[in-house]
Structures are given as structure tokens and as C-alpha cells.
N, CA and C of each residue as an Amber inpcrd file, in Angstrom:
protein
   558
  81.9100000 148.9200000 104.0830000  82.1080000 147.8160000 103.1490000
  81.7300000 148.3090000 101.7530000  82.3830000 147.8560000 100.7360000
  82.4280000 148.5120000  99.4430000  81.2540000 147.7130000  98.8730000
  80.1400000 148.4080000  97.8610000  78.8590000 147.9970000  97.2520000
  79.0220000 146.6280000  97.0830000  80.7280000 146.3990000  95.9980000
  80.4180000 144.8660000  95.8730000  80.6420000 143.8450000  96.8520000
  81.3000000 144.1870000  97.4560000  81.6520000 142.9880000  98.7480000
  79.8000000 142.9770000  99.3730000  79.3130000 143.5720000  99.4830000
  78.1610000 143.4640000 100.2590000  76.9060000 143.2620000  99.4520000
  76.8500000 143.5490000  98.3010000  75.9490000 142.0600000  97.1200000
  76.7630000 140.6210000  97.1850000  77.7680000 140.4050000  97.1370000
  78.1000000 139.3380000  97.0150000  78.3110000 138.8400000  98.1820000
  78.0720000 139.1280000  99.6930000  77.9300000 138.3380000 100.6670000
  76.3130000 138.0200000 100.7690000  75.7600000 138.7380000 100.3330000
  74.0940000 138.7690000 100.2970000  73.9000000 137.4700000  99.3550000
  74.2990000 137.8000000  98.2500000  74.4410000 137.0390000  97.1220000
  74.6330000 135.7420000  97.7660000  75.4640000 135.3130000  98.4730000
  75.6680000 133.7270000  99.3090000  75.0120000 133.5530000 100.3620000
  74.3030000 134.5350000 100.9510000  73.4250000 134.2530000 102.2730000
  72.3560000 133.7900000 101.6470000  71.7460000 134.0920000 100.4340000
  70.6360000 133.9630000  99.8550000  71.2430000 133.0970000  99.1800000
  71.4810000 132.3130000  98.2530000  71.9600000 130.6430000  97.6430000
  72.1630000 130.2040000  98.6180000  72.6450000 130.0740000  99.7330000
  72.8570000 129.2350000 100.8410000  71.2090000 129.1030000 101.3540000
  70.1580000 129.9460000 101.3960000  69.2200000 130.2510000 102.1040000
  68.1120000 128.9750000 101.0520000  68.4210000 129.4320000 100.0880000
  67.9350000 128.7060000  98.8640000  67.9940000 127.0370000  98.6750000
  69.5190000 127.3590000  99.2710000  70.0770000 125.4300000  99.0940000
  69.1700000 124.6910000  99.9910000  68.1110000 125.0920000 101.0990000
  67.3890000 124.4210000 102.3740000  66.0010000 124.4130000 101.4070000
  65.9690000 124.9560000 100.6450000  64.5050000 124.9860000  99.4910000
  63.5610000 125.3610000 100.3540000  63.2060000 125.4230000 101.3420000
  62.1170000 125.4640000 102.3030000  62.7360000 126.5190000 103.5560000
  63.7120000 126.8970000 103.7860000  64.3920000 127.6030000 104.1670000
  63.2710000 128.8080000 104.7740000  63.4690000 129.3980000 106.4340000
  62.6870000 130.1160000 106.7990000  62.9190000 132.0180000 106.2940000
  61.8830000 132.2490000 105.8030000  61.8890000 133.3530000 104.6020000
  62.0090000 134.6850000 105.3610000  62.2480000 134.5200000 106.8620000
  62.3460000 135.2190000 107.7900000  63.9610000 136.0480000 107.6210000
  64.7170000 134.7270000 107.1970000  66.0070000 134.5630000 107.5290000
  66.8620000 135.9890000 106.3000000  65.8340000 135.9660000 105.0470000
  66.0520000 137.3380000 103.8550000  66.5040000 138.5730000 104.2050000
  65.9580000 138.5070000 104.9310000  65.5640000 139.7660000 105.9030000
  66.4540000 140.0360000 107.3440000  67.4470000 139.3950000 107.4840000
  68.3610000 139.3590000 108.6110000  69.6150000 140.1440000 108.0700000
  70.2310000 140.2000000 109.4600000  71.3750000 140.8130000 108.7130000
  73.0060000 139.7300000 108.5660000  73.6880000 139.8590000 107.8970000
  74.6330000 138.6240000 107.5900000  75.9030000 139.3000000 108.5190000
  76.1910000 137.7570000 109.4940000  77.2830000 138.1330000 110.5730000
  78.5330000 136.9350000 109.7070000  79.5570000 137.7990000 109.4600000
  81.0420000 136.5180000 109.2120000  81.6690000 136.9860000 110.1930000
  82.7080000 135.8800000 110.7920000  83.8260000 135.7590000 111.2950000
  84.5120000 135.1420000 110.8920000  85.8190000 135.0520000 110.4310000
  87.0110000 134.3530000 110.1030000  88.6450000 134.7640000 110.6920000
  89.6260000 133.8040000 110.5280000  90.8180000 134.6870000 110.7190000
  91.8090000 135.0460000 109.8640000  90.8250000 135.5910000 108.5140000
  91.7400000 136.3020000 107.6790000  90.5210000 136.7340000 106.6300000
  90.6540000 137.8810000 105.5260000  89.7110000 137.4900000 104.8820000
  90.1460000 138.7350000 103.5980000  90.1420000 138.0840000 102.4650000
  91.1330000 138.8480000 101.0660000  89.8020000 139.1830000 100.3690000
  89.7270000 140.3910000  99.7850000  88.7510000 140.7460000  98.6280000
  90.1390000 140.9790000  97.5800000  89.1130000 140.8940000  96.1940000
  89.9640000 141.2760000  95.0290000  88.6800000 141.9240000  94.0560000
  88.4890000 143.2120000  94.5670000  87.3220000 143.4840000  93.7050000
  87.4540000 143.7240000  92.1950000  88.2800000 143.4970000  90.9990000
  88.8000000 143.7220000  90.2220000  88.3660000 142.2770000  89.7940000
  88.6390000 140.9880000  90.4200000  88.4810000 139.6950000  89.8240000
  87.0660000 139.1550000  90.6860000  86.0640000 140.0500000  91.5070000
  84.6720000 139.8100000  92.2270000  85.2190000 138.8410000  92.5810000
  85.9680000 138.5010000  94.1080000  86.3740000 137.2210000  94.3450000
  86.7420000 137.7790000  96.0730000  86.0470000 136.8980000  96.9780000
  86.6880000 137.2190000  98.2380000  86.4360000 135.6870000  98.5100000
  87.6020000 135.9500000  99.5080000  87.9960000 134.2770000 100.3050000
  88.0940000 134.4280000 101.6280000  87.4660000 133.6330000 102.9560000
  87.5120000 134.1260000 104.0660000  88.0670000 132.9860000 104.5420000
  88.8820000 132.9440000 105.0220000  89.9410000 131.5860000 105.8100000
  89.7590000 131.8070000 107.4730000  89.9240000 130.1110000 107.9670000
  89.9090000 130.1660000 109.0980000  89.0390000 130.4660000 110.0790000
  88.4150000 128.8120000 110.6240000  87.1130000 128.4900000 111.0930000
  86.2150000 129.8960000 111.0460000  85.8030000 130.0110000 109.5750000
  84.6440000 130.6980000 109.1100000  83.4470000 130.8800000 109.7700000
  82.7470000 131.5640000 110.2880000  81.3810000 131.2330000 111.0930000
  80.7010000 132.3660000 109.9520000  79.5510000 131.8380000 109.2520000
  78.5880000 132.3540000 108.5370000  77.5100000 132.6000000 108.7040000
  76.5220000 133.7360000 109.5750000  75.6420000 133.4610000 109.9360000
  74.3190000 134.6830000 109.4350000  73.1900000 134.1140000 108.7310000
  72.5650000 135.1080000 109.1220000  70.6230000 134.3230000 109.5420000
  70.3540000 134.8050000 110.0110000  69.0010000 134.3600000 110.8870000
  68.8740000 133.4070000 111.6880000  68.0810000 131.7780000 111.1730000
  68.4710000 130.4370000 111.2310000  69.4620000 130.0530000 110.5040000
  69.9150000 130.4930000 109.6220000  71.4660000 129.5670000 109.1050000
  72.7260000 130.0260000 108.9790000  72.9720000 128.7290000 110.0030000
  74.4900000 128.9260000 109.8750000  75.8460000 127.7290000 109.3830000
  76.6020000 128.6330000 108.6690000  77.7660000 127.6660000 107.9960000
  79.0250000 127.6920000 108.8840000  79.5100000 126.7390000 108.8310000
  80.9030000 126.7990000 109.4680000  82.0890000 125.7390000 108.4470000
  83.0270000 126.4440000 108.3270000  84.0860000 125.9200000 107.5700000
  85.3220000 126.5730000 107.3980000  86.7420000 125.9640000 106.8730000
  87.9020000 126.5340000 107.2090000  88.0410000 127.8530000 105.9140000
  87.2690000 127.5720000 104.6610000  87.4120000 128.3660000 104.2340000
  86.0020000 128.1960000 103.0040000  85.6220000 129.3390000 102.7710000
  84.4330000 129.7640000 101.9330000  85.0350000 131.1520000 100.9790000
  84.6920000 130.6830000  99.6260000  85.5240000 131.1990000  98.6580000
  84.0930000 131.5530000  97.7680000  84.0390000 132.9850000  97.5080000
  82.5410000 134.0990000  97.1810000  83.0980000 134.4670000  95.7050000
  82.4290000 134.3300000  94.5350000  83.1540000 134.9610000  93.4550000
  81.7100000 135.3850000  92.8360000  81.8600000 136.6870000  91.8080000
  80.4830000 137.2050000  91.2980000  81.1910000 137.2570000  89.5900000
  79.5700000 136.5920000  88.6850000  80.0070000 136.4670000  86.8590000
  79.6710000 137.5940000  86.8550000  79.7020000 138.3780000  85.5770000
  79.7630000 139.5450000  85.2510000  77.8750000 139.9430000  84.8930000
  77.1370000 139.1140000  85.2590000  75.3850000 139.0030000  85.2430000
  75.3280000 139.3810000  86.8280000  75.6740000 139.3040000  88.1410000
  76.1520000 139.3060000  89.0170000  75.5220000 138.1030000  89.6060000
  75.6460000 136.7770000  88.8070000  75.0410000 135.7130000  89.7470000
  76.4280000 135.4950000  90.4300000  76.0820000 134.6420000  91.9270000
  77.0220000 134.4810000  92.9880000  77.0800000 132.5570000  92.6290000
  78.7820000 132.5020000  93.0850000  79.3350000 131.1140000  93.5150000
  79.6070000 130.7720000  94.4920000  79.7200000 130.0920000  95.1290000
  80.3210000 129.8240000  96.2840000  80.8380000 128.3130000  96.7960000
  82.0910000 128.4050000  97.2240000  82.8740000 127.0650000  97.7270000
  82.6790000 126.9150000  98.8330000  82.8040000 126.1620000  99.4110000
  83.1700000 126.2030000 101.2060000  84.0180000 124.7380000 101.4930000
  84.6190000 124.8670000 102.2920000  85.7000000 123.1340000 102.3920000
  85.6790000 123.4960000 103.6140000  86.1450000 122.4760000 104.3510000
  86.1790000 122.0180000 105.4370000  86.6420000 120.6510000 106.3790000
  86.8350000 120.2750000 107.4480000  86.7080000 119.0390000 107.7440000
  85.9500000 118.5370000 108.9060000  84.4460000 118.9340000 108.2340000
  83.8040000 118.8330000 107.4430000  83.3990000 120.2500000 107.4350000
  82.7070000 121.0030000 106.5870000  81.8700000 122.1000000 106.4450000
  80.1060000 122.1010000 107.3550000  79.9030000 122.7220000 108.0500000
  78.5670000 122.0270000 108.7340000  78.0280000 123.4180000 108.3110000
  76.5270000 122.7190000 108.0220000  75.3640000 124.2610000 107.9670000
  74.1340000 123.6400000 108.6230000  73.5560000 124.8230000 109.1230000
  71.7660000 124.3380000 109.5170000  71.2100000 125.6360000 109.6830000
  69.6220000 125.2310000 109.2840000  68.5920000 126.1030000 109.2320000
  67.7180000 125.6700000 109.4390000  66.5720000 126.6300000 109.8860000
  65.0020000 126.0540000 109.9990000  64.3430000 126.3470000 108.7410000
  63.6510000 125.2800000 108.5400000  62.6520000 125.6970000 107.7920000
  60.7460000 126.8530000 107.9990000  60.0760000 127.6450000 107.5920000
  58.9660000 127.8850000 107.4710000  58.4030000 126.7440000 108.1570000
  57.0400000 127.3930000 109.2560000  56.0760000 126.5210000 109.7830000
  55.1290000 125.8350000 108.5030000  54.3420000 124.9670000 108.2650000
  53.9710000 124.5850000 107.1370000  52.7110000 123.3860000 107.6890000
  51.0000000 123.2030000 107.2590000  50.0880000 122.6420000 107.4010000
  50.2520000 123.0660000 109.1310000  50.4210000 124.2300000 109.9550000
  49.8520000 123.9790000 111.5050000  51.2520000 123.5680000 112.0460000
  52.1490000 122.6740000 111.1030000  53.2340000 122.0520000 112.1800000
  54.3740000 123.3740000 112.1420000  55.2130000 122.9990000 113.9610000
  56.6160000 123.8060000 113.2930000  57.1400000 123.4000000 112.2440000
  58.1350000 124.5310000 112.3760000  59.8140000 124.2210000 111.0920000
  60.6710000 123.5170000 111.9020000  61.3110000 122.6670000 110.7180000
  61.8500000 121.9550000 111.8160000  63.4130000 122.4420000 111.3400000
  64.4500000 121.6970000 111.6580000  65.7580000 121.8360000 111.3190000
  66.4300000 121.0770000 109.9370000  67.1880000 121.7810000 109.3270000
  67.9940000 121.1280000 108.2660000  69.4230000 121.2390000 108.7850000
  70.3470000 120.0980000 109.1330000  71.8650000 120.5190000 108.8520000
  72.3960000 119.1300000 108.2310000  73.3010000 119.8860000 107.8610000
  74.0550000 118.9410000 106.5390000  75.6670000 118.7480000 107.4130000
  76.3230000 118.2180000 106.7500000  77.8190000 118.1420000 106.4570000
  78.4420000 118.1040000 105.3170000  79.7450000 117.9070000 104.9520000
  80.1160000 117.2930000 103.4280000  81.8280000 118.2010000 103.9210000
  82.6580000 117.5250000 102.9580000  83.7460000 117.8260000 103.0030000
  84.0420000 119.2790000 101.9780000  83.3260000 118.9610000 101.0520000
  83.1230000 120.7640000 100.2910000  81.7010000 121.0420000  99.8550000
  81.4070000 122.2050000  99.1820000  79.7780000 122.0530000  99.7390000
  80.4900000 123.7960000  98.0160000  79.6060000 123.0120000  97.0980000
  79.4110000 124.3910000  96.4700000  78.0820000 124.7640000  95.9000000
  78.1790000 126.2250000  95.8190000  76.8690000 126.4830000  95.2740000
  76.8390000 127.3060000  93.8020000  75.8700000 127.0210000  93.5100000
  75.8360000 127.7320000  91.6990000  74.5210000 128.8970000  91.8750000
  74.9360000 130.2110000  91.7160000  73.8010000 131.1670000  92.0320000
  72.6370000 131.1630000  90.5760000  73.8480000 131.1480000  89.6050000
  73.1200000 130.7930000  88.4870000  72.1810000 130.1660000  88.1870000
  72.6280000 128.4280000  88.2750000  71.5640000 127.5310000  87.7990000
  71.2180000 126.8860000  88.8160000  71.1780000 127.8360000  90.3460000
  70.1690000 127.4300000  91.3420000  70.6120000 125.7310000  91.7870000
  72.0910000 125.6700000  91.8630000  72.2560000 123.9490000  92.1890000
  73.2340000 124.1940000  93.5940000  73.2830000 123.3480000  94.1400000
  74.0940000 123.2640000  95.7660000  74.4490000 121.5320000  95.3580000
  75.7140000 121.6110000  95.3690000  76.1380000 120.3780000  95.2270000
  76.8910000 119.8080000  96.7120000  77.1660000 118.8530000  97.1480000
  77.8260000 118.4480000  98.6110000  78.8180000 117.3020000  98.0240000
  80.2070000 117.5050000  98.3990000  81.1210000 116.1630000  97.9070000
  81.6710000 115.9880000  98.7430000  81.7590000 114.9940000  98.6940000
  82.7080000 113.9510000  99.9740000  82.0850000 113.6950000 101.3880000
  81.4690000 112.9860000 101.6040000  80.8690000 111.9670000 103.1810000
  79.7800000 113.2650000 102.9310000  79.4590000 113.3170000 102.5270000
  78.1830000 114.0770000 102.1640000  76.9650000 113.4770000 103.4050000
  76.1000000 114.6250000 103.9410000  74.9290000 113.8320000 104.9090000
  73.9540000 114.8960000 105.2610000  73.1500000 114.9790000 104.8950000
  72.0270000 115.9100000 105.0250000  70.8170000 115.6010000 106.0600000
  70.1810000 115.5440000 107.2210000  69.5240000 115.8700000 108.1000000
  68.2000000 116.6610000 107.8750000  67.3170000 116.3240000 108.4960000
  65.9310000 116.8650000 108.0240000  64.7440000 116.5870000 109.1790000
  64.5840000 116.9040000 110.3160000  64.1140000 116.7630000 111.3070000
  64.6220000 115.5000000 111.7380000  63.9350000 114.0510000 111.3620000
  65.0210000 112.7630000 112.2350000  65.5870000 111.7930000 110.6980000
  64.7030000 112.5590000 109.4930000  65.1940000 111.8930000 108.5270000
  66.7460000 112.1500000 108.0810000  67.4050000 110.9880000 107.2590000
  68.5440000 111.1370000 106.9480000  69.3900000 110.6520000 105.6210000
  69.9010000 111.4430000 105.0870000  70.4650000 111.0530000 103.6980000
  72.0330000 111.1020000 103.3710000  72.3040000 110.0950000 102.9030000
  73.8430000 110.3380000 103.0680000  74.1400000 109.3260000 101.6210000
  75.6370000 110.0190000 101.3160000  76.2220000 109.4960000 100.1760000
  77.5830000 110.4200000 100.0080000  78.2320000 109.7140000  99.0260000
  80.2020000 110.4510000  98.5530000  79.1320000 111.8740000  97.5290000
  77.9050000 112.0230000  97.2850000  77.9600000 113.3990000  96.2160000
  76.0170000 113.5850000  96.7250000  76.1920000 114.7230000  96.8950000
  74.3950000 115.3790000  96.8430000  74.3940000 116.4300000  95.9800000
  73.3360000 116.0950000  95.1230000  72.9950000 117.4960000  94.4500000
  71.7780000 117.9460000  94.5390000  71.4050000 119.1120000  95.1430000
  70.3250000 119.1670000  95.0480000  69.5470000 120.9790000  93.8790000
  68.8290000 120.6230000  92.5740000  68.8550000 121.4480000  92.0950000
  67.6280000 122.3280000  92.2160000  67.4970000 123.5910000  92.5520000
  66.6350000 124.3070000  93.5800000  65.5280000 124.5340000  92.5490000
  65.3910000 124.2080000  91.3570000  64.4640000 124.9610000  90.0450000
  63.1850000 123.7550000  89.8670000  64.2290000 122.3520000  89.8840000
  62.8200000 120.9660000  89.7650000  63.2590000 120.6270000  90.5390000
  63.6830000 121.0360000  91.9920000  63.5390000 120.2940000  93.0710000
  63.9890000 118.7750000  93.1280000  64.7750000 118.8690000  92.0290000
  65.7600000 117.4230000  91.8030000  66.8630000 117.0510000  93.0330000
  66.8680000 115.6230000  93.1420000  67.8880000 115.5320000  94.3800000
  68.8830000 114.2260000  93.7520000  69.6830000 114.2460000  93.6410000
  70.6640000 113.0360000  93.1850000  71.5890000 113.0900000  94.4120000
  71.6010000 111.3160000  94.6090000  72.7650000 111.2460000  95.4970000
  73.4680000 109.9780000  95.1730000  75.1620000 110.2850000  95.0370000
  75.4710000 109.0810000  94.2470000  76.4880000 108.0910000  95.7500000
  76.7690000 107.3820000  95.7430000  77.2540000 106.2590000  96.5520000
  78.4610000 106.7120000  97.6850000  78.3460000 106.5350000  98.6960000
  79.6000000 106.6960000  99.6380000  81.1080000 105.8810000  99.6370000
  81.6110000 106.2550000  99.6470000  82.6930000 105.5310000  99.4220000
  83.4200000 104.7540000 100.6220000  83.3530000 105.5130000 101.8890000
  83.6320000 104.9210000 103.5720000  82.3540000 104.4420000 104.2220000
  81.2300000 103.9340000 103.8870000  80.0690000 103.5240000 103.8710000
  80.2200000 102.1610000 104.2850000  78.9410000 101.6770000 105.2090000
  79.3850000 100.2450000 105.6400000  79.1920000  99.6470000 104.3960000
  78.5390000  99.7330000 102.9760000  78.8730000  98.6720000 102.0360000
  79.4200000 100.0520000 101.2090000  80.2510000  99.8720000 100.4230000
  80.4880000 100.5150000  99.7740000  80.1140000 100.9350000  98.6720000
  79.9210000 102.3310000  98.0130000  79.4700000 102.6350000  96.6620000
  77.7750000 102.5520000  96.3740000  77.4210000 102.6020000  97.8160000
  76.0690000 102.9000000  98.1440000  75.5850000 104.2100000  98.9580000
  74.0350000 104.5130000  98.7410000  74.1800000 105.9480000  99.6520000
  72.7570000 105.0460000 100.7060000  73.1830000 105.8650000 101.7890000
  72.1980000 105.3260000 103.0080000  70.7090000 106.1070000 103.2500000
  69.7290000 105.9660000 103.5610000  68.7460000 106.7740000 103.7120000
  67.8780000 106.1250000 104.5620000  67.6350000 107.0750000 105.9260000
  66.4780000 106.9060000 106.7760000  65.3110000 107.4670000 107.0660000
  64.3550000 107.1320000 106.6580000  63.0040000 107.6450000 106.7170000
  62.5710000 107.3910000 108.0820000  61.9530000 108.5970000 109.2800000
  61.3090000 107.6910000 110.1480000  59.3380000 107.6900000 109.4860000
  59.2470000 106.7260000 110.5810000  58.0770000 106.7530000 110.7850000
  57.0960000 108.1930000 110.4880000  55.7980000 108.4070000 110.1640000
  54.7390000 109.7790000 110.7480000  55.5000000 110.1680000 111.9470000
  54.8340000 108.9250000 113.2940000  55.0020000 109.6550000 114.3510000
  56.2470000 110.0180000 115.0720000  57.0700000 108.8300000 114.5880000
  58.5260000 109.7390000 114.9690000  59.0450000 111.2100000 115.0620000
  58.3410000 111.0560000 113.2660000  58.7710000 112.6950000 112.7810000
  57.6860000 113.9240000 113.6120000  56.4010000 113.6140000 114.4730000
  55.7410000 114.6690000 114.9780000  54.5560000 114.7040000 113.8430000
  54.5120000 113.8870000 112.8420000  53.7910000 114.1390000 111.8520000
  52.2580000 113.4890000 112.2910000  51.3080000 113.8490000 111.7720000
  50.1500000 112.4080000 112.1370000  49.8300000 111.3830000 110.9660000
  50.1640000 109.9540000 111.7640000  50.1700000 108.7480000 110.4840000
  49.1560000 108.6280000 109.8300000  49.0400000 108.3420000 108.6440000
  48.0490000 108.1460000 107.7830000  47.4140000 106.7950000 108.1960000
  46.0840000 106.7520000 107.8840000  45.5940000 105.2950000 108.2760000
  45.9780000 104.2790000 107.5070000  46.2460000 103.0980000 108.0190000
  46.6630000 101.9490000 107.2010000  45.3000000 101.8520000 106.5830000
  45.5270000 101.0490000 105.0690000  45.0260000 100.7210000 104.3010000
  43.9380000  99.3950000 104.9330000  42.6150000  99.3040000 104.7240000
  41.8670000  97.8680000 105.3030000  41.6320000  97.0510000 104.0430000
  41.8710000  95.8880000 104.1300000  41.4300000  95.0370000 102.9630000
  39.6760000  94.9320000 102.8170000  39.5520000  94.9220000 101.3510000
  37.9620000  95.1480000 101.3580000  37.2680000  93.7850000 101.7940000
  35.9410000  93.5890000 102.8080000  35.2060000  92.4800000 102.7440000
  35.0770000  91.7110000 101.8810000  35.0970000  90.2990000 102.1700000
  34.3160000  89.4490000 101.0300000  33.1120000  88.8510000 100.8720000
């Protein structure tokens, strides 16, 4: 594989690795497996496109989608598209306070990433997963630098032009509940 094709698949294993923010740091250090059924470099325009149920894998995370489209700026930060119907990814996160890592997988109808300014955006039926918690909306952004998360409204949503979100419980999640609050004596 030619130098650049193989920074710039690195280049997306790592922004993809990044987009989980918590992402297991194990996973750096793996080696990156694609499969597709076709797959074009244009090293002249830093641009490869891999078509046809894509399997992206390296450690804990893996992407799947019909096509994931890799391009490198001339700084060599990495981009990356992915579409799908839907695009699915998941990873574990790092053990953290004693507990395991648990799982992240998402969906979204395209799913891009900015190597640059560290952002992973998700459009269309967008839904992100987080051990039993759950977030969903038509747009996620999540920007990896202030840990900013915007999510704007679903559009096929039981009300529309709203985004849904489920928190469980401590113990649902495996977590231990904090004590309820006691009202002071009088």
C-alpha cells in the first residue's frame, strides 16, 4: 500500500476513534481491517472511496456502510463521509472509576467527520447509544475539542421537529445511585 493511502486510512481510524471521545485507547494501536466491493484511490487529488457494504474495522470499532469517502488537505488533516442505509458504528469505551467500558453505537444516514476541527457530525435519523442511554434527532454534532454536543430535531419522530433522549436510571446503567437528598429536621 502506497505511504499515502495508509496515513489516510489511519488518519480515519483515528477521527473515527476520536468521534467516541472516550473511545478505548487500546484500539490506536490495532491494526485497520477494510472490506468493500470496490475501492478507487486518486493519489494526485488524496481522495479514496470504498463502495459496497464497507466493513471498517480496527480494535473495538467498527463502521459499516455502502460507501465511505477518505480525502487528505494539503496540512494532512483527514475527512471523511460515510452514507448508508443507515451507516452503523460501535466501540468500547476505556474502563473508568473501577467500572467496565461500556459500548457506543450510533446510526445516521451519513455520518461525516472533520480531522481538522475535531467535529463528527451525524445527519439524517441520527441515534447514538451509550450503554442503555439514548439520543436521537434529524442532526448530531458532536465537537471533540469542548466536548460540545448539539442535536437538532427529528423529522420521522413521534412528534415532530423534536430530538428524543433517554437517560436510565444509576442502577440500570450498572452505575451506583447517589443518595437521595433528606429534607432537613425541624
Amino acid at each position: 500500500m502506497m505511504p499515502y493511502r495508509r496515513v489516510l486510512l489511519c488518519g480515519f481510524a483515528a477521527a473515527l476513534a476520536a468521534g467516541a471521545a472516550v473511545a478505548e485507547k487500546a484500539d490506536k494501536e490495532k491494526a485497520t481491517h477494510i472490506e468493500a466491493g470496490r475501492m478507487s484511490a486518486d493519489d494526485a487529488r488524496r481522495l479514496s472511496i470504498f463502495e459496497g457494504d464497507v466493513v471498517f474495522s480496527k480494535g473495538t470499532m467498527s463502521v459499516r456502510a455502502q460507501r465511505i469517502v477518505i480525502r487528505q488537505d494539503a496540512d494532512g488533516f483527514q475527512y471523511a463521509t460515510a452514507t448508508g442505509s443507515p451507516v452503523h458504528f460501535r466501540q468500547k469505551t476505556d474502563p473508568k472509576n473501577g467500572q467496565p467500558g461500556v459500548w457506543i453505537e450510533g446510526e445516521a444516514l451519513r455520518v461525516e467527520i472533520d480531522g481538522r476541527n475535531e467535529k463528527v457530525e451525524m445527519h439524517e435519523q441520527a441515534r447514538v447509544t451509550r450503554d442503555q442511554d439514548i439520543l436521537s434527532g434529524d442532526y448530531i454534532l458532536y465537537d471533540q475539542r469542548t466536548e460540545f454536543l448539539n442535536v437538532s430535531g427529528a423529522k420521522n419522530a413521534a412528534e415532530p421537529g423534536r430530538v428524543q433522549i433517554v437517560i436510565q436510571p444509576p442502577a440500570a446503567s450498572g452505575k451506583t445511585p447517589e443518595p437521595e437528598p433528606q429534607p432537613e429536621p425541624k
